[in-house]
N, C-alpha and C positions, 0 to 999 in steps of 0.2 A: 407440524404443518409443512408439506411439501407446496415447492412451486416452482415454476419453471424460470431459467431465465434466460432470452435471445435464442432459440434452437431448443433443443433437447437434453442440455447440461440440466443435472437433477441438481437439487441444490436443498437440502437438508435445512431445519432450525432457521426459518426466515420470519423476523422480525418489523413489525411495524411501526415506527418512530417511536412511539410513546413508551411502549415495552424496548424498544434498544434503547432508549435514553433512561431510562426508569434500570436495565441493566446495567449500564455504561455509569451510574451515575452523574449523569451530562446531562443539559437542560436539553430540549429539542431543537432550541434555536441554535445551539451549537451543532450541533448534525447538522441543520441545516446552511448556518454558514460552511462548513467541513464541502458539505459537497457543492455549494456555490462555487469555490475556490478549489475542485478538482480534487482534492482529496481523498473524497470515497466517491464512489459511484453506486448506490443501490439501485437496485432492481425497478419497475414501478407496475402498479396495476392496471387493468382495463380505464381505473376510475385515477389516476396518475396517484395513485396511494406509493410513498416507498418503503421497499420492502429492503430490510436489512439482512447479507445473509449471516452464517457465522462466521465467514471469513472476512466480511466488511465490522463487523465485532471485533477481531481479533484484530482487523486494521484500524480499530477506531482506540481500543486498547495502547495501541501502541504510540497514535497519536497522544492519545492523552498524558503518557509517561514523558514522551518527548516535551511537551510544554509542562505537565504543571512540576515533574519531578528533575525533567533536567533543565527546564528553563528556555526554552527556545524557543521564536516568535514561529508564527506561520513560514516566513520565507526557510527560516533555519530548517523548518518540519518537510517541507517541500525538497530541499536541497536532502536531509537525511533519509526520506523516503526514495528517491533516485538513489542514492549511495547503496544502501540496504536491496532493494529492486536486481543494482547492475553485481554488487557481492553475490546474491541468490544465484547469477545467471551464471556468474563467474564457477559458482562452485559445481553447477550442474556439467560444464563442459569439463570442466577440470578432470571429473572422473573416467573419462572417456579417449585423455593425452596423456602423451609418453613424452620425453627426450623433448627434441627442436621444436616440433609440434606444439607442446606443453609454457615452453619459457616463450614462443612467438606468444602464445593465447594471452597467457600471462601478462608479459610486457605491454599488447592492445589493451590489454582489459587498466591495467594503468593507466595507460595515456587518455581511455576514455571516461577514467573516474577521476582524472586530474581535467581534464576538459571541464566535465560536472561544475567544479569545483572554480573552474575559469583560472587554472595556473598555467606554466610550462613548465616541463621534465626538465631539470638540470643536470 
């Protein structure tokens, strides 16, 4: 089942609470607090149905390893989803610097995943 979501982004395998939580094996109310508290964001329909896509699966996935395998409350999950987010971004410019260029990006991208984290660089 295709659907669309905000524009013209196609969006493949879109699921609707019952079958992502019947997937996920997670109750629905879980989804539903998840995205109370920002965590995911699915889609919704004409009729405010949410629609889960597979990348909200695969973010729901990950949520789940985060609390029941490695133990960590919601705030923890929130704080590791930002961590994980600003790594992704990190890694995507990274491919694109050389030399000075490279260790500046580098060094920012620290300071703002130590911010994250509400430390200072010593």
């Amino acid at each position: 089942m295709n659907r669309h979501r905000q524009g013209s982004e196609q969006l493949e395998g879109v699921y609707i609470i019952s079958v992502a939580a019947r997937i996920l094996e997670m109750h629905p109310q879980t989804l539903r607090k998840y995205e109370r508290i920002g965590l995911v964001r699915p889609s919704r329909t004409v009729g405010m149905l949410r629609l889960y896509s597979d990348e909200d699966v695969a973010r729901l996935r990950l949520i789940k390893h985060l609390v029941g395998d490695m133990g960590l409350n919601l705030a923890g999950v929130q704080l590791a989803l930002r961590l994980f987010n600003r790594l992704l971004q990190m890694k995507s410019q990274i491919r694109s610097l050389q030399g000075d260029e490279l260790r500046s990006s580098l060094d920012q991208s620290v300071d703002e995943m130590l911010g994250i984290l509400h430390t200072a660089p010593r």
